[in-house]
GULO-889223 format. One record per residue (C-alpha): chain; z, y, x. Coordinates in pm, 1 decimal, padded with zeros to 6 digits. Example, Ala and Ser with C-alpha at 12.3 -4.5 7.8 and 13.67 -1.06 7.14 Angstrom:
2
+---+----------+----------+----------+
: c :        Z :        Y :        X :
+---+----------+----------+----------+
: A :  00780.0 : -00450.0 :  01230.0 :
: A :  00714.0 : -00106.0 :  01367.0 :
+---+----------+----------+----------+
END
This chain:
231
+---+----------+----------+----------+
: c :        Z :        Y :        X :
+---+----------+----------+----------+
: A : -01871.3 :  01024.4 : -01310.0 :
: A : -01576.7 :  01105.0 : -01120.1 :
: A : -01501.6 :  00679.8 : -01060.1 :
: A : -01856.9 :  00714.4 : -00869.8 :
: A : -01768.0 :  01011.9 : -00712.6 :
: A : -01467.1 :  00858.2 : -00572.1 :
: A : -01612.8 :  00549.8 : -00495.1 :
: A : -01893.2 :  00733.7 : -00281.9 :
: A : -01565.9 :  00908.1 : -00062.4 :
: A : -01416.5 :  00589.6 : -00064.9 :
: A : -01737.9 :  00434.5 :  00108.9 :
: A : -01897.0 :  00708.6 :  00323.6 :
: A : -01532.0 :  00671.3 :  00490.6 :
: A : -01544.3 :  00238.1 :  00513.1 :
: A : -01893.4 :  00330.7 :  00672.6 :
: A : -01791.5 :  00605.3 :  00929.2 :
: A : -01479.9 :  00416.8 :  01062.9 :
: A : -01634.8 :  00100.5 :  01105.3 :
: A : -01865.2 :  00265.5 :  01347.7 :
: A : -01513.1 :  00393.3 :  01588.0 :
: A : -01265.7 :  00118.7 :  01505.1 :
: A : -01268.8 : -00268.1 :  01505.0 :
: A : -01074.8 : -00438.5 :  01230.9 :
: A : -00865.6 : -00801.8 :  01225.3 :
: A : -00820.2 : -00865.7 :  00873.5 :
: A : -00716.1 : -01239.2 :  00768.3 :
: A : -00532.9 : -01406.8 :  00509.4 :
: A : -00203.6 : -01602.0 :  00556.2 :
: A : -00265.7 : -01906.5 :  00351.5 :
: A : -00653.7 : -01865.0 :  00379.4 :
: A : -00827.8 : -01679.4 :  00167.3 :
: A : -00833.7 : -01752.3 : -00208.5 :
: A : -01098.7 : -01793.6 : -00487.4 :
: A : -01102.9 : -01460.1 : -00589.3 :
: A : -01005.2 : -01260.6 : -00317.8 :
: A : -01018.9 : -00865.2 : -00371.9 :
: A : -00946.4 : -00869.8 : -00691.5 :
: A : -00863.2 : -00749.0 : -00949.4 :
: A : -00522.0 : -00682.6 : -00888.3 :
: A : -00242.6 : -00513.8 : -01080.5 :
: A : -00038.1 : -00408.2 : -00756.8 :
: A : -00132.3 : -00330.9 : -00352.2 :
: A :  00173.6 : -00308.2 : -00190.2 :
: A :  00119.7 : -00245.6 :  00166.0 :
: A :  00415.9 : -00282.8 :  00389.6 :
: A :  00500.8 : -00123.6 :  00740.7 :
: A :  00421.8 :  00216.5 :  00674.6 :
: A :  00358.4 :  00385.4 :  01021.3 :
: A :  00127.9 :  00660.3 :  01002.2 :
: A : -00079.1 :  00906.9 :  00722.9 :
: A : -00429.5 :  00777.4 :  00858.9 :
: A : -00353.7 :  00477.3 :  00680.1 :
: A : -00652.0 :  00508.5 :  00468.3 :
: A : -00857.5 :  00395.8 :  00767.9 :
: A : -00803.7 :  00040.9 :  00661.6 :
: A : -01052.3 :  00103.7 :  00409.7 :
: A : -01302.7 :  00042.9 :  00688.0 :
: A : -01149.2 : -00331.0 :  00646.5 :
: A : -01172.2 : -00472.3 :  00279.1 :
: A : -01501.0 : -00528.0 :  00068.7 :
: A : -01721.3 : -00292.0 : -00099.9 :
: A : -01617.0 : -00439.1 : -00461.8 :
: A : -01241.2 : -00366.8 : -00379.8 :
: A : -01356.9 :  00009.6 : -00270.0 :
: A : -01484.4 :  00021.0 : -00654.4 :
: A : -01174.6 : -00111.9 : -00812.4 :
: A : -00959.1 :  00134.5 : -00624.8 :
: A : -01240.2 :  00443.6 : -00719.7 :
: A : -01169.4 :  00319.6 : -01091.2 :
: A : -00828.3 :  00189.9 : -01134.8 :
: A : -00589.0 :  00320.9 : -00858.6 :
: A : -00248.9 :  00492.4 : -00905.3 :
: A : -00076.6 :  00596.6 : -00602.1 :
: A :  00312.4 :  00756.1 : -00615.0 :
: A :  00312.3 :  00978.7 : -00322.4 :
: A :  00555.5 :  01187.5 : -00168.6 :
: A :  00552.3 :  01536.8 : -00321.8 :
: A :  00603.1 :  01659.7 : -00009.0 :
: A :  00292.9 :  01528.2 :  00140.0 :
: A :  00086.5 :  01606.4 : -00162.2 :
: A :  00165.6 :  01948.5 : -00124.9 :
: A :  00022.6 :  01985.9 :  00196.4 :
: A : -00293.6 :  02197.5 :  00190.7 :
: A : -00543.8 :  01976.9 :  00374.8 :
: A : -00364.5 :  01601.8 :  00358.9 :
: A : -00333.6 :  01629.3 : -00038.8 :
: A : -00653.0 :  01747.1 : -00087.1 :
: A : -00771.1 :  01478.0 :  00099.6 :
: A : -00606.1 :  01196.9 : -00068.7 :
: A : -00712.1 :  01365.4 : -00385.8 :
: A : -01111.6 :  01280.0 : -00294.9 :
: A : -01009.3 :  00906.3 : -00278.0 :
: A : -00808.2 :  00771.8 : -00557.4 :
: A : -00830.4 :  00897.6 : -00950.0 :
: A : -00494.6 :  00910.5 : -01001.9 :
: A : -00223.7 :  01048.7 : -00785.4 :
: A :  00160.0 :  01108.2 : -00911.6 :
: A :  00367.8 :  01295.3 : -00705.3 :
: A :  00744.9 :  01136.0 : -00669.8 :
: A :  01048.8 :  01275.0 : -00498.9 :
: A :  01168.7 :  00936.6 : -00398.8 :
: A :  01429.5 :  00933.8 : -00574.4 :
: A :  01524.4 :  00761.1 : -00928.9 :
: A :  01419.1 :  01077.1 : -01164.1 :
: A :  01200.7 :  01196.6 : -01425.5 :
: A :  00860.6 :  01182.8 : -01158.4 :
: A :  00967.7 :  00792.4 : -01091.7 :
: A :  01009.9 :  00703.9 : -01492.3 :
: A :  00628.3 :  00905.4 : -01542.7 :
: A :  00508.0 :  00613.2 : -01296.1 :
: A :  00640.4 :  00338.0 : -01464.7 :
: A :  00564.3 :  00474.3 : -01789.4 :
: A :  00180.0 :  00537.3 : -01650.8 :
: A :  00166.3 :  00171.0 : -01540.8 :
: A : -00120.5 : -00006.0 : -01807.9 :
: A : -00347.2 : -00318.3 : -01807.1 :
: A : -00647.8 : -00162.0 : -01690.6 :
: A : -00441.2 :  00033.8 : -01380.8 :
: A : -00364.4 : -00081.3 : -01010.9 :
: A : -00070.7 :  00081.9 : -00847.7 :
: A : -00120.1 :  00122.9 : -00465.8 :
: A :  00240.3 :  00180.8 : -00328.5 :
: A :  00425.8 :  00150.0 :  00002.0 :
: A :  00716.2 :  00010.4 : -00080.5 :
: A :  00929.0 :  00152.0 :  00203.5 :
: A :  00905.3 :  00446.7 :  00082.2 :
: A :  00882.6 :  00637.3 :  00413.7 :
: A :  00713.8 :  00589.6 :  00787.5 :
: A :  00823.0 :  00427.0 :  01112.3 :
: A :  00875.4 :  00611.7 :  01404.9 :
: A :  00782.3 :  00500.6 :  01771.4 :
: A :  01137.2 :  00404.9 :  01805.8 :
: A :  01125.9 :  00137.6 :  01480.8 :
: A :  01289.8 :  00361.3 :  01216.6 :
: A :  01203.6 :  00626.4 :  00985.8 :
: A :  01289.7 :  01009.4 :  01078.6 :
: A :  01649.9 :  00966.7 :  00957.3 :
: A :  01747.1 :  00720.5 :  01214.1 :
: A :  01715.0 :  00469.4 :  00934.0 :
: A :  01635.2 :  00100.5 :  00955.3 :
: A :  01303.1 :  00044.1 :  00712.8 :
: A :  01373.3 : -00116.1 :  00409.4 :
: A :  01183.9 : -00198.9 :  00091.1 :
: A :  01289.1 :  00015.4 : -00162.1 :
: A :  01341.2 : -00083.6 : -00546.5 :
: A :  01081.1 :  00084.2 : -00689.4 :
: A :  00822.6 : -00204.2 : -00647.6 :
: A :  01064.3 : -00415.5 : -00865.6 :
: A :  01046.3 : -00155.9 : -01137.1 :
: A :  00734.8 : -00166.2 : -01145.0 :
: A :  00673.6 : -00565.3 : -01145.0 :
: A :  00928.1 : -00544.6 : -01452.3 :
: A :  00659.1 : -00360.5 : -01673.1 :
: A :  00374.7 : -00623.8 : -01564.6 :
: A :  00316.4 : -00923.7 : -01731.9 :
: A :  00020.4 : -01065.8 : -01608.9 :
: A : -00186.6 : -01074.0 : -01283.6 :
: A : -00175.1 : -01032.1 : -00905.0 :
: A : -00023.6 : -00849.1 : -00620.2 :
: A : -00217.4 : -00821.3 : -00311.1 :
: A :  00059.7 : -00761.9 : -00016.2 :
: A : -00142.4 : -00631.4 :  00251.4 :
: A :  00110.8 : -00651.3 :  00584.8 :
: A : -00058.6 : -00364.4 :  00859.1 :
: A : -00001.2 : -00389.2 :  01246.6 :
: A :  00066.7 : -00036.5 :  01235.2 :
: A : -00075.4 :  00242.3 :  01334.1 :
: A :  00081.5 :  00428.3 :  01605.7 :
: A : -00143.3 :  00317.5 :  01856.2 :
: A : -00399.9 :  00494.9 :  01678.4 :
: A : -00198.5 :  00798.5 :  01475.1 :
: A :  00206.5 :  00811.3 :  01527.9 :
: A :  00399.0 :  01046.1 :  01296.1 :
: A :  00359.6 :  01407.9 :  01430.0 :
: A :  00044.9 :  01335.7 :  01606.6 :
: A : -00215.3 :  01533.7 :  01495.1 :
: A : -00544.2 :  01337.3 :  01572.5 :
: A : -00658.0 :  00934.9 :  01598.5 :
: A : -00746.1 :  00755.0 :  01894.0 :
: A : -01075.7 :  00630.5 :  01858.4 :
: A : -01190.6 :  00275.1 :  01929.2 :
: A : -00903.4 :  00102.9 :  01835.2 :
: A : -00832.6 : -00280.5 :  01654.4 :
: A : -00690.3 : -00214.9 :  01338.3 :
: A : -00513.2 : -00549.5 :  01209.9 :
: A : -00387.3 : -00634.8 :  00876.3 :
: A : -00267.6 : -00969.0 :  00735.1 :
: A : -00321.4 : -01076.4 :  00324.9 :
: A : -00134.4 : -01260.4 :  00086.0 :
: A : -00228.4 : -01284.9 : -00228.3 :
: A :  00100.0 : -01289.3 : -00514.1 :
: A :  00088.6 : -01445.1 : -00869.8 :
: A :  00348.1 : -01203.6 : -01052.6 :
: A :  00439.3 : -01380.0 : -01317.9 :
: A :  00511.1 : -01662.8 : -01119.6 :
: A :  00698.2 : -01416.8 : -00825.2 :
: A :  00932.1 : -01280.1 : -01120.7 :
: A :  00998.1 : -01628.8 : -01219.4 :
: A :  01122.6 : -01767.3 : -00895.8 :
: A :  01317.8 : -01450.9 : -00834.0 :
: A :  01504.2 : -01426.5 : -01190.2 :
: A :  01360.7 : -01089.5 : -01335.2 :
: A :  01481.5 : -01230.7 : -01641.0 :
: A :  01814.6 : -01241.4 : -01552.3 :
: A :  02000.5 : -00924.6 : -01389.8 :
: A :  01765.8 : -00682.0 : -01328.9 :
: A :  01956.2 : -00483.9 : -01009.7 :
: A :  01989.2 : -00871.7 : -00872.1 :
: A :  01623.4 : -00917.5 : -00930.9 :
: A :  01539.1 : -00577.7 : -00758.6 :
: A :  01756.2 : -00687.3 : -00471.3 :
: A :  01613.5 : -01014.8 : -00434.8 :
: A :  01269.2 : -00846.0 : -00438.9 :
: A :  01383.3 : -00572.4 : -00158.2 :
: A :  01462.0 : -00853.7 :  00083.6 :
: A :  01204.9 : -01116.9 : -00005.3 :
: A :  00921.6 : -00847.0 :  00072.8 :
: A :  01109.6 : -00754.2 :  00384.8 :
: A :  01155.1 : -01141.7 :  00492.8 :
: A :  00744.6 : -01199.4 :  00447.1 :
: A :  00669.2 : -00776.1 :  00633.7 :
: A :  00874.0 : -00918.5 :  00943.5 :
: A :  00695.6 : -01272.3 :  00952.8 :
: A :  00342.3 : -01162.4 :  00869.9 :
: A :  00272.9 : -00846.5 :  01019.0 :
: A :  00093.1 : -00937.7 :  01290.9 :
: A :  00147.4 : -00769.7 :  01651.6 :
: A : -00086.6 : -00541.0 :  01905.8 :
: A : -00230.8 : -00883.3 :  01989.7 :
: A : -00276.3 : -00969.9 :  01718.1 :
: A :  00025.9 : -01258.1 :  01672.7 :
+---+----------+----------+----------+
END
């Protein structure tokens, strides 16, 4: 009951935005057999904004019921505390773990959640872009590890790598509400993890293999998220 609940949140929104925003979805190395799914991991890179859920407007009905069924999202505790955002984000996925972004006992429940039957949605920077190209610190954005931990405890299966335009033409950090009538553009590649771990040695050292995995998903953000035009 509550997977169709969630599902129906998930697709009253896809309906509503698609009626205010256009959307430029396409796949990098065309789209493949079995596109949408199912996937063991969504990692969507260059986090820029909280309204990010408006790319549901973009992706297929089917991959609206996987995530209604089989998401787990790490989030910030921070933002999961807030009254109306957490609530919010509570409506769309089933299961939401609160993490303090650092390497502790909420991280470890994560990993220890992660299961056959599960998807873990996660932004693996770990934080949002300002206007300026960094994250609130001053920072430059990075991948963070945490995605590699997580690969480490998979054995089979996919990662989608969805790679967003951003969204600060539509919803910057301490904006309060979206532009309307906006492109929203996202770019796909679809990831065989077993195969990913291979090439990158996850057998080997595991803080080389988390490494390797912080700047190969850094090298692919910079060359396929796609521009305000699109490129």
């Amino acid at each position: 009951m509550k997977r169709l609940f969630n599902f129906l949140i998930l697709l009253f929104l896809k309906i509503l935005v698609r009626f205010v925003y256009r959307f430029d979805f396409q796949w990098v190395d065309g789209e493949p057999e079995d596109a949408w799914g199912p996937y063991r991991i969504l990692a969507i890179l260059n986090h820029t904004s909280l309204f990010e859920w408006l790319f549901v407007g973009g992706v297929p009905v089917k991959f609206l019921w996987q995530i209604a069924g089989h998401a787990v999202v790490p989030i910030a505790d921070i933002t999961l505390r807030r009254p109306i955002v957490g609530s919010f984000y509570r409506l769309l996925v089933p299961h939401l773990m609160p993490i303090t972004r650092q390497a502790d006992r909420t991280w470890k429940a994560v990993i220890d959640f992660v299961s056959e039957d599960l998807m873990i949605i996660i932004l693996p920077e770990g934080r949002m872009k300002r206007r300026d190209g960094l994250d609130k610190e001053g920072r430059k954005m990075t991948v963070r590890g945490g995605i590699a931990d997580i690969m480490q405890g998979i054995s089979s299966g996919r990662m989608l790598a969805a790679y967003s335009g951003g969204l600060h033409h539509v919803q910057a950090p301490g904006q309060h509400l979206p532009r309307l009538f906006k492109t929203l553009r996202m770019r796909l590649e679809e990831i065989d993890i077993p195969e990913y771990k291979t090439e990158l040695g996850a057998d080997s050292d595991p803080q080389a293999f988390k490494q390797r995995v912080k700047r190969d998903l850094e090298s692919r953000r910079d060359r396929y998220c796609p521009d305000k035009d699109g490129r």
